[in-house]
PyMOL Python script that loads the backbone (N, CA, C, O; Angstrom):
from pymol import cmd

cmd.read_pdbstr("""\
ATOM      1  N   UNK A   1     -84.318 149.022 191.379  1.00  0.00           N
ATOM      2  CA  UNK A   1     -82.911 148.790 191.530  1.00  0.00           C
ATOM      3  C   UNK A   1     -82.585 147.451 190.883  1.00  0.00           C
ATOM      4  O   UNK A   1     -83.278 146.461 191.118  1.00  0.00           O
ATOM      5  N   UNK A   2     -81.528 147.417 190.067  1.00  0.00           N
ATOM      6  CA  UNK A   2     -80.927 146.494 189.875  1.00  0.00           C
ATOM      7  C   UNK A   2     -79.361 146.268 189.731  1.00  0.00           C
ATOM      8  O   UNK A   2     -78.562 147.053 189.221  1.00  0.00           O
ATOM      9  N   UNK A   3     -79.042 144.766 190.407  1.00  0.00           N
ATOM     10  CA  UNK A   3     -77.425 144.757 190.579  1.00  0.00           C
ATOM     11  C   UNK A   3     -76.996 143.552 189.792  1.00  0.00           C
ATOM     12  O   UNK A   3     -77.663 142.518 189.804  1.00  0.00           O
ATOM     13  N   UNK A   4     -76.190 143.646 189.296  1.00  0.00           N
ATOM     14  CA  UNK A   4     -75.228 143.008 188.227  1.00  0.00           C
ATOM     15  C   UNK A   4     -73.788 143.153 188.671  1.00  0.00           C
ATOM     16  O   UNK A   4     -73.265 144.196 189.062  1.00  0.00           O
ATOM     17  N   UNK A   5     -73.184 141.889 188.550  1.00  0.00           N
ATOM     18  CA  UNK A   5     -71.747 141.492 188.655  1.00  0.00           C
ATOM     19  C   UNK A   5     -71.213 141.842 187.360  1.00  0.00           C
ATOM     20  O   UNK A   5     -69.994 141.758 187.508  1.00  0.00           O
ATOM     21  N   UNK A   6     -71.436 142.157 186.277  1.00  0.00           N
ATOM     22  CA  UNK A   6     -70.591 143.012 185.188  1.00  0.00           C
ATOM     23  C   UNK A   6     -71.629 143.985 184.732  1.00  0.00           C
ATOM     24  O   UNK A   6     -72.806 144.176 185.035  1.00  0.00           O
ATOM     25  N   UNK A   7     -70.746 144.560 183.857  1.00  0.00           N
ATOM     26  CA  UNK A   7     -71.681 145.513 182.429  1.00  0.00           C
ATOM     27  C   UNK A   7     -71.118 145.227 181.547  1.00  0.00           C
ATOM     28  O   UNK A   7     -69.907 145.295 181.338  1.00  0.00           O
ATOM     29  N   UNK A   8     -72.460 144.640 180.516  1.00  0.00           N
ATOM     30  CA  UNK A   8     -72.365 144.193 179.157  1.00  0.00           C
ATOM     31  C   UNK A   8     -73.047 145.257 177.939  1.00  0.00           C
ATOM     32  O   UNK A   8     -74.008 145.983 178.193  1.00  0.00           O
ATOM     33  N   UNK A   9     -72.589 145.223 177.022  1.00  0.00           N
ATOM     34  CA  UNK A   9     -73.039 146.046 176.027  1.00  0.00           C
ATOM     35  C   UNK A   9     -74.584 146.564 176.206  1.00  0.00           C
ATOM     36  O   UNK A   9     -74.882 147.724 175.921  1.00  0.00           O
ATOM     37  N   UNK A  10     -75.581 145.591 176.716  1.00  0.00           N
ATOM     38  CA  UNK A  10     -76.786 146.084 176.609  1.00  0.00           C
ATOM     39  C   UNK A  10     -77.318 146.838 177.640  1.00  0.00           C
ATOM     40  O   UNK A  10     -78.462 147.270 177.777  1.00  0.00           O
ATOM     41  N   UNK A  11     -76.039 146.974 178.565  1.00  0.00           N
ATOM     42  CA  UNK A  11     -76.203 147.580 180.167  1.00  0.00           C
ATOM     43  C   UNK A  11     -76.214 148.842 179.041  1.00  0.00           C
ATOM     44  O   UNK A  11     -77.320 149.156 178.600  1.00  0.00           O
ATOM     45  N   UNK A  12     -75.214 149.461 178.635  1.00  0.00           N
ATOM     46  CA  UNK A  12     -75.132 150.739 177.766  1.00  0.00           C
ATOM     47  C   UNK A  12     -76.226 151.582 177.242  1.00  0.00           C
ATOM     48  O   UNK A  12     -76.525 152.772 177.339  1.00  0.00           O
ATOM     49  N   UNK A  13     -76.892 150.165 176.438  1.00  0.00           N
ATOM     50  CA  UNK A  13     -78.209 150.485 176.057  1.00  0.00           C
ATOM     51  C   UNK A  13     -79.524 150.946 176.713  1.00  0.00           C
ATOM     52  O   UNK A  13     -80.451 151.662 176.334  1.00  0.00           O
ATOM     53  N   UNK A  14     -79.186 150.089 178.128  1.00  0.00           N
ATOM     54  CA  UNK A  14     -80.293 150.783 178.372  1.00  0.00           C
ATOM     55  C   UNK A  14     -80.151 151.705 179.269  1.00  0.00           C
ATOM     56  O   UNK A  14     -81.124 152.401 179.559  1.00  0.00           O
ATOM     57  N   UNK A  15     -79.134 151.863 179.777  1.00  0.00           N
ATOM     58  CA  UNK A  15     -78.871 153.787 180.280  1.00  0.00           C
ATOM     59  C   UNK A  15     -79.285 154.357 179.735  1.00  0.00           C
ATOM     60  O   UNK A  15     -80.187 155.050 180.206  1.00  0.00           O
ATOM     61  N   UNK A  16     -78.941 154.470 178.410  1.00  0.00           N
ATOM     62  CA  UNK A  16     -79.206 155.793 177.397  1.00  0.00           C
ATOM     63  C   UNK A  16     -80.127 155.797 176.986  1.00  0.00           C
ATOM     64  O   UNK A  16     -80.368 156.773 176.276  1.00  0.00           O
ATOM     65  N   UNK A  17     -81.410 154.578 177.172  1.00  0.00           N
ATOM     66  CA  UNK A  17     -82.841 154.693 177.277  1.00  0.00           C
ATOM     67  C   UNK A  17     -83.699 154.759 178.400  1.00  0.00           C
ATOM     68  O   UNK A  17     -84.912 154.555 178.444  1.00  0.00           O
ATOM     69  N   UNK A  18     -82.938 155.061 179.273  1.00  0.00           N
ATOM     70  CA  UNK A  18     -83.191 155.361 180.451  1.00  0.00           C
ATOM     71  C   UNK A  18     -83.648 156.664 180.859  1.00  0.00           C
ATOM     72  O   UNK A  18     -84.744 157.045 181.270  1.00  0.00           O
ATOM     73  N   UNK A  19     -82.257 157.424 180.598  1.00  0.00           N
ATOM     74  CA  UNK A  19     -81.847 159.213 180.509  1.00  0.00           C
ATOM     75  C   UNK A  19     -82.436 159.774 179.330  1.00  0.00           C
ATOM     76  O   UNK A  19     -82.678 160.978 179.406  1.00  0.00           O
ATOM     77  N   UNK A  20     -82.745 159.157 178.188  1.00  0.00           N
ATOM     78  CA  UNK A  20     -82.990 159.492 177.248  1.00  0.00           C
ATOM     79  C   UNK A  20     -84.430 159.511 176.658  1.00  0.00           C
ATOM     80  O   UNK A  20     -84.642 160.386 175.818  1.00  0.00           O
ATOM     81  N   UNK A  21     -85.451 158.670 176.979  1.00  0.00           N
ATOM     82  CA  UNK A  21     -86.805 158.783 176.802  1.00  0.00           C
ATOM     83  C   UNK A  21     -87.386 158.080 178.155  1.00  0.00           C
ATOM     84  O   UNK A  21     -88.512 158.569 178.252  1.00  0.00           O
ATOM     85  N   UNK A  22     -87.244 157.400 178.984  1.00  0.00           N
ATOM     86  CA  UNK A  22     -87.679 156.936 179.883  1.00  0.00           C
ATOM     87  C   UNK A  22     -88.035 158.342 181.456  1.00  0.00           C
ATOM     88  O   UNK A  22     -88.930 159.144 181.720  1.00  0.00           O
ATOM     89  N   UNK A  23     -86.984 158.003 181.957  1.00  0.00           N
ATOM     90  CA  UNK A  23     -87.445 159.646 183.156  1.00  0.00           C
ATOM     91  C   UNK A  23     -87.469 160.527 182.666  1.00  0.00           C
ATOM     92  O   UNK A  23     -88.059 161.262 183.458  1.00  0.00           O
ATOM     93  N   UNK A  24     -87.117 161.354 181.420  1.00  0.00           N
ATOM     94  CA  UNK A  24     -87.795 162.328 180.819  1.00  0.00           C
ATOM     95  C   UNK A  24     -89.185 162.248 180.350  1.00  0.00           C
ATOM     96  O   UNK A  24     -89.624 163.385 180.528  1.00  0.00           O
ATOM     97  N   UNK A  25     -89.968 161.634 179.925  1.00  0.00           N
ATOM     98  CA  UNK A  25     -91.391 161.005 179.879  1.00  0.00           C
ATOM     99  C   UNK A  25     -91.874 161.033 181.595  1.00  0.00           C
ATOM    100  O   UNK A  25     -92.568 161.966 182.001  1.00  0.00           O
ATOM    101  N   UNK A  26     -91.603 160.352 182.162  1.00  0.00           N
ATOM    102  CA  UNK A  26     -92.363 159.972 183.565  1.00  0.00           C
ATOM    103  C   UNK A  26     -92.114 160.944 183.958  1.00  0.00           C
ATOM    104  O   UNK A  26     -93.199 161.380 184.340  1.00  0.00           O
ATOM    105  N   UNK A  27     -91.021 162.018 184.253  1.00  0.00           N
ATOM    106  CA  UNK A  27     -91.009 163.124 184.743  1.00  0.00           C
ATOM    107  C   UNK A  27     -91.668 164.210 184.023  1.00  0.00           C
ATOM    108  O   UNK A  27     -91.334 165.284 184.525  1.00  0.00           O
ATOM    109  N   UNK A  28     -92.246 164.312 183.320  1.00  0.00           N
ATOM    110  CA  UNK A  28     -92.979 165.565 182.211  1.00  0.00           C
ATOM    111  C   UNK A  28     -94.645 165.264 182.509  1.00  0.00           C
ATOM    112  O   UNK A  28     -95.412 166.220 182.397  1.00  0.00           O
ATOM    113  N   UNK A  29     -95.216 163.849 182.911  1.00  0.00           N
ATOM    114  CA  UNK A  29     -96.098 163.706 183.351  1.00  0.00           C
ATOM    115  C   UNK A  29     -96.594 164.210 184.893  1.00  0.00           C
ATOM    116  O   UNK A  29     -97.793 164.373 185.117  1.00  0.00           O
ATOM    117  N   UNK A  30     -95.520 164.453 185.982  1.00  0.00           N
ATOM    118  CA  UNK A  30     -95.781 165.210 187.459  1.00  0.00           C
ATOM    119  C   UNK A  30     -96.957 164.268 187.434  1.00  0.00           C
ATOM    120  O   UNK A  30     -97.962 164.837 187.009  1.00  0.00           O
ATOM    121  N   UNK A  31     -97.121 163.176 187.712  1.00  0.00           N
ATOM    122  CA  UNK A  31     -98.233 162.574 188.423  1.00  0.00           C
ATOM    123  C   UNK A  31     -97.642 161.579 189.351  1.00  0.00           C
ATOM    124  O   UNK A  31     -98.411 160.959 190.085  1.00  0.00           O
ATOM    125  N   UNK A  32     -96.433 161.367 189.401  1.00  0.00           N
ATOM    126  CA  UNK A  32     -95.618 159.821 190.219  1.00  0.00           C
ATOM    127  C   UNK A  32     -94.455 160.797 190.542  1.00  0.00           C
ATOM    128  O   UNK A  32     -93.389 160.467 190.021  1.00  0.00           O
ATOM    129  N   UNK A  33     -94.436 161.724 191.154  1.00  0.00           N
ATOM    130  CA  UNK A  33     -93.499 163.039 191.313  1.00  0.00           C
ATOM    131  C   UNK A  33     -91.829 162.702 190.757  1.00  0.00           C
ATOM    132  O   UNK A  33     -91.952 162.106 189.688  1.00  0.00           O
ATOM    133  N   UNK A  34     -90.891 162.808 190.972  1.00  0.00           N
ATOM    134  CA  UNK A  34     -90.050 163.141 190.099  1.00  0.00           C
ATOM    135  C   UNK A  34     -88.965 161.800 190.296  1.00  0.00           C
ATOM    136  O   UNK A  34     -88.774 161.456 191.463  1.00  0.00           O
ATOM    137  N   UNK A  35     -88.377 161.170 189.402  1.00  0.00           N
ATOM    138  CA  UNK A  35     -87.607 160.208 188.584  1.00  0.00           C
ATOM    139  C   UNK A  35     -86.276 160.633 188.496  1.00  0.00           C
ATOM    140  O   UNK A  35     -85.963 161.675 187.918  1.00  0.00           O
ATOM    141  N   UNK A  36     -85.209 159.632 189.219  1.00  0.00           N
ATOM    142  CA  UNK A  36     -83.602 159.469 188.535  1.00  0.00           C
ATOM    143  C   UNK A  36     -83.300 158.156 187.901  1.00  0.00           C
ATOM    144  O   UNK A  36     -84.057 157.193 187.778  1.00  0.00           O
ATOM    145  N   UNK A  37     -82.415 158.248 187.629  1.00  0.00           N
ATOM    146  CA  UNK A  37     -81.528 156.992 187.242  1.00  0.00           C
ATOM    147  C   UNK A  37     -80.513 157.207 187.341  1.00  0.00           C
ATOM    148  O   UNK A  37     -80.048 158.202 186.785  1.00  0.00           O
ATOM    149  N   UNK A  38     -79.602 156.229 188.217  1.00  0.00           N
ATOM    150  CA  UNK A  38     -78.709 156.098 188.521  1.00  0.00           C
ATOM    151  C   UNK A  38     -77.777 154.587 188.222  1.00  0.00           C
ATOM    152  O   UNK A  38     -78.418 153.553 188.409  1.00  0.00           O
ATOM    153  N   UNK A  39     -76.373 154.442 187.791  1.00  0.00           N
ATOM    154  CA  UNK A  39     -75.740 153.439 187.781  1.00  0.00           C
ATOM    155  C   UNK A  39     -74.408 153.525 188.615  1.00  0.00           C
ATOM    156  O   UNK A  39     -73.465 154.294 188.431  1.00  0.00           O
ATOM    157  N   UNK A  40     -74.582 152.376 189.747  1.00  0.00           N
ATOM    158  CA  UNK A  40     -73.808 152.238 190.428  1.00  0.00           C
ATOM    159  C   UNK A  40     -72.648 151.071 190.076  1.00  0.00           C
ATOM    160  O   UNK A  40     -73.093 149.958 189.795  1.00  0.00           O
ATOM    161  N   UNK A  41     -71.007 151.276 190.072  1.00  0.00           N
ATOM    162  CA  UNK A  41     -70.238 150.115 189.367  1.00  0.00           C
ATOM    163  C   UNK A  41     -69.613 149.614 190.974  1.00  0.00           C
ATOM    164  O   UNK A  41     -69.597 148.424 191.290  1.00  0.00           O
ATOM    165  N   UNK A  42     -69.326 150.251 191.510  1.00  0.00           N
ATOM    166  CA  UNK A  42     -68.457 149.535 192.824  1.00  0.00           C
ATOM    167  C   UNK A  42     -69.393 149.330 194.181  1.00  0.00           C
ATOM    168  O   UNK A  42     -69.831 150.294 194.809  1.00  0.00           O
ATOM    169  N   UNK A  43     -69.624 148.054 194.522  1.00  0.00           N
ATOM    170  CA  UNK A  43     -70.218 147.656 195.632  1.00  0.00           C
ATOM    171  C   UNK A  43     -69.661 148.100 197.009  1.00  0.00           C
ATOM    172  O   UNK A  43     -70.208 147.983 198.106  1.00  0.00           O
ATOM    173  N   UNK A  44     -68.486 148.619 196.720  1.00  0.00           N
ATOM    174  CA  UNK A  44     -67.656 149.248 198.401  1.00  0.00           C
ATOM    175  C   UNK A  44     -68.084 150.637 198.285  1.00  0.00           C
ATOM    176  O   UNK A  44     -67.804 151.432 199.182  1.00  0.00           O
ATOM    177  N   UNK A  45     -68.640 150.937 197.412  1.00  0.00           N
ATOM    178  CA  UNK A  45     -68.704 152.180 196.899  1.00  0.00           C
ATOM    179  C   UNK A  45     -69.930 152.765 196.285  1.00  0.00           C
ATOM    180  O   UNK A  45     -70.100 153.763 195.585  1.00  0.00           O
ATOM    181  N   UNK A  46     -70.578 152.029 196.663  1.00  0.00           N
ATOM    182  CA  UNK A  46     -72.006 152.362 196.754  1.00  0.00           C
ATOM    183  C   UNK A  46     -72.938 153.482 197.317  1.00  0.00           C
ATOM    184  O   UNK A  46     -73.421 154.534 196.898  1.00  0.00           O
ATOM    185  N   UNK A  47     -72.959 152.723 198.510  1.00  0.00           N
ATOM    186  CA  UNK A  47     -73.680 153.473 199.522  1.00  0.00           C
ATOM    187  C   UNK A  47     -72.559 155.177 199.296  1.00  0.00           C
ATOM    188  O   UNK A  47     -73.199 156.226 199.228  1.00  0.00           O
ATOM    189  N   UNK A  48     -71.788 155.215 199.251  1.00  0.00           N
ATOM    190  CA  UNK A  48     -71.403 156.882 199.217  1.00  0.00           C
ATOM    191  C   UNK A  48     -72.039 157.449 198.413  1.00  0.00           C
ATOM    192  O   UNK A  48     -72.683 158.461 198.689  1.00  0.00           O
ATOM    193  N   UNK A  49     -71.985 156.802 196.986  1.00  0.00           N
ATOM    194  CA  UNK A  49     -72.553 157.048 195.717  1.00  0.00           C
ATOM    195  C   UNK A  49     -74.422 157.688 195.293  1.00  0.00           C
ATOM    196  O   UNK A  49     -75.052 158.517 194.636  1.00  0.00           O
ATOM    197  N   UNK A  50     -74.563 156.481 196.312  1.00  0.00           N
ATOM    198  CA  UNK A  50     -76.213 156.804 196.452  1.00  0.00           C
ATOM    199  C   UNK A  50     -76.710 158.106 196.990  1.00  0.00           C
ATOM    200  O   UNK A  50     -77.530 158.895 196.520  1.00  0.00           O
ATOM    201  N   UNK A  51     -75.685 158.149 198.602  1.00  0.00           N
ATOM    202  CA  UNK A  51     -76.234 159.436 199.318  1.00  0.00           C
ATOM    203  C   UNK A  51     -75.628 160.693 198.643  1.00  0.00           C
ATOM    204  O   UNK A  51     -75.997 161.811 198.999  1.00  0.00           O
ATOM    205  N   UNK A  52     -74.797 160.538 197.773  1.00  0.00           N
ATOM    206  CA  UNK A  52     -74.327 162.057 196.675  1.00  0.00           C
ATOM    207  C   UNK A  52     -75.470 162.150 195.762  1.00  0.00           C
ATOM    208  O   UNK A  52     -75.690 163.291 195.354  1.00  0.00           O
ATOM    209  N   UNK A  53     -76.256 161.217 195.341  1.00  0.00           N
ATOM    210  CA  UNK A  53     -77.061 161.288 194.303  1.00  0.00           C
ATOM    211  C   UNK A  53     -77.970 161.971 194.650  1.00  0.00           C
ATOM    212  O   UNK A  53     -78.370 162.923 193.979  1.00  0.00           O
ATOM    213  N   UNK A  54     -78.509 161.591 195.849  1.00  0.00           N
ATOM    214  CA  UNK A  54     -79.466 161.265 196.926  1.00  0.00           C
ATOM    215  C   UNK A  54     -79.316 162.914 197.366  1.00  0.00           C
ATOM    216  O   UNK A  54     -80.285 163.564 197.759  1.00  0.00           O
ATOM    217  N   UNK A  55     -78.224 163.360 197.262  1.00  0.00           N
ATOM    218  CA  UNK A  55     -78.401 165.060 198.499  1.00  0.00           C
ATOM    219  C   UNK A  55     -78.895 166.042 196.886  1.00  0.00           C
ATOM    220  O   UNK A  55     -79.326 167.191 196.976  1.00  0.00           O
ATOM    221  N   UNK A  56     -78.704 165.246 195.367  1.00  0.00           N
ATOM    222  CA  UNK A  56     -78.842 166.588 194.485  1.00  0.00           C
ATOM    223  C   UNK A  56     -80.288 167.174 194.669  1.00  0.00           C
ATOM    224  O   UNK A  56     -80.615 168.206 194.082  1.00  0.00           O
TER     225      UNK A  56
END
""", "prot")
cmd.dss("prot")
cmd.show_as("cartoon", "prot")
cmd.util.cbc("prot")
cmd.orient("prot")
């Protein structure tokens, strides 16, 4: 987990290397069972956020 008071251009970046070769890799291996990524923007709004992620 990590929390940040803004998102800057390289926040962008690394989402989309995140979703994009990162938990697709660790998840294709099934040895550390299964990988999300998630980005959360509102701190009041969090915790809802998590447990929606959290029930897929």
């Amino acid at each position: 987990m990590e929390i940040k008071g803004y998102r800057r251009e390289d926040a962008k970046v690394k989402k989309t290397t995140m979703e994009t070769y990162w938990m697709p890799s660790l998840n294709h291996l099934q040895k550390y069972g299964r990988w999300a990524f998630a980005e959360f923007g509102d701190i009041f709004q969090m915790e809802s956020d998590f447990a929606e992620k959290d029930s897929r």
